[in-house]
N, C-alpha and C positions, 0 to 999 in steps of 0.2 A: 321404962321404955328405953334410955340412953344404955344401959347397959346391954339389952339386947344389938341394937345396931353398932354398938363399937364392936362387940364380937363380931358381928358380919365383917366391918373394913377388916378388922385385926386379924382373919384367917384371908382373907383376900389378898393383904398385904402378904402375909408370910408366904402363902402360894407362890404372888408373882415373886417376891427374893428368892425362894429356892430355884425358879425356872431360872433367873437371873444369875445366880452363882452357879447353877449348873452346868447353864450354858458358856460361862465364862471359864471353868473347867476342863469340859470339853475342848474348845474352841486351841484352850494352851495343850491341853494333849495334843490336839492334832497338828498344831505346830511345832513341835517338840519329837514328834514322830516322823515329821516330814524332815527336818535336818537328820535325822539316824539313818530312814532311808536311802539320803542321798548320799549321805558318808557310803552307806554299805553298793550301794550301785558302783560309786568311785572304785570301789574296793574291789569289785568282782569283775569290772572292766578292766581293772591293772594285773587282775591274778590271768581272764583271758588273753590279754595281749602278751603276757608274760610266757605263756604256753605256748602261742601261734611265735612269735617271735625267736624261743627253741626250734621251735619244729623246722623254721625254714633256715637257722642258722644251721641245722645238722643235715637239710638238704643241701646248703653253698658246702659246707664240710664232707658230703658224699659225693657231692659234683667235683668237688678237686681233686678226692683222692679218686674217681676213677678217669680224669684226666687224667693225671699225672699215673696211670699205671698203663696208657696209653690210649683211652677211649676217645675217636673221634665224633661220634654222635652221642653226644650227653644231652640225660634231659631224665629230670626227676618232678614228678606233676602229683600235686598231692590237691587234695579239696578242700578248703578252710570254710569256715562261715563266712559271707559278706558280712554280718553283722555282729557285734558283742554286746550283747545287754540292750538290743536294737537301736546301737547307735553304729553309723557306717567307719571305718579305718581304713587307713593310709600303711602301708608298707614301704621304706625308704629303706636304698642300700646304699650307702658312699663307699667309692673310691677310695681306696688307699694310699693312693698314687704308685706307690711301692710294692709289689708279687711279698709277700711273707708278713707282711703288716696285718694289725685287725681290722675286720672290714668288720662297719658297723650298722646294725641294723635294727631301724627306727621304727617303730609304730607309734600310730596315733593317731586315737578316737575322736569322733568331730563332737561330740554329745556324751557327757561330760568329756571336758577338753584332757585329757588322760595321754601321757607321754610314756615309751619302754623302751628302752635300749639294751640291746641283746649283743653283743663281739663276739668273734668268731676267727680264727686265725685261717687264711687259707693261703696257698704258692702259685694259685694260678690268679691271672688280673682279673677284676670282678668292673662288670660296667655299672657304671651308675647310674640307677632307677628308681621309678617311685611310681608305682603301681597299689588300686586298691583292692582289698580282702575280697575275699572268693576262690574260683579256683588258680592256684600259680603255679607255673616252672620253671624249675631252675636248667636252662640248660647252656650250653659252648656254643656261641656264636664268635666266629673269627676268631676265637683261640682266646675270649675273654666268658666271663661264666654273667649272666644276666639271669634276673628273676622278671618273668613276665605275665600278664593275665592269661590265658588261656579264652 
């Protein structure tokens, strides 16, 4: 009779360890996967800001050169996403102090905190702004080029 009931514990036991190592498998998968994740989000928010951050440096670069080839109502209005990777951005343009310097222009995601800086040489004065994603324009106000929401 003893042999009979130790085979009952002894498959009882082995069931509940495998649930137990199972679960404890599992559990490091899926934290193991959730750091890869967030790497590759980081990743894909630095590749979108990296894009939008082009795009408006080659609008401050089309706003100069059609100043400077004598346009006085400039304004170049493009549609970006409010969101990347649905976390909200910051567009910042500084000052150069100086017409011919690089004016630099900063994005930066609130979720993951993701930083891009894009330069941009232009000769007409650039105001400094900091306006967030969605729709912008670049246009001439008082003879300096500003990027605004729309």
């Amino acid at each position: 009779m003893s042999d009979v009931s130790e085979r009952g514990v002894s498959t009882v036991v082995g069931f509940v360890l495998t649930l137990g190592i199972t679960s404890l498998l599992i559990i490091g998968l899926l934290i193991a996967a959730g750091g890869f994740v967030s790497d590759q989000r980081q990743d894909t928010v630095r590749d979108e800001l990296e894009v939008i951050g082009q795009q408006v440096a080659a609008d401050l670069a089309a706003s100069d050169r059609l100043t400077r080839a004598g346009g006085t109502e400039v304004g170049i209005a493009r549609s970006y996403p409010r969101t990347v990777t649905g976390s909200g951005y910051q567009v910042r343009v500084s000052d150069p102090g100086t017409p011919g310097e690089r004016v630099r222009v900063t994005l930066t995601a609130d979720d993951p905190a993701v930083t891009v800086v894009v330069d941009v040489r232009v000769r007409t004065p650039v105001r400094a702004t900091t306006v967030r994603g969605g729709d912008l324009t670049v246009a001439l106000d008082a003879g300096e080029l500003e990027v605004r929401n729309d």
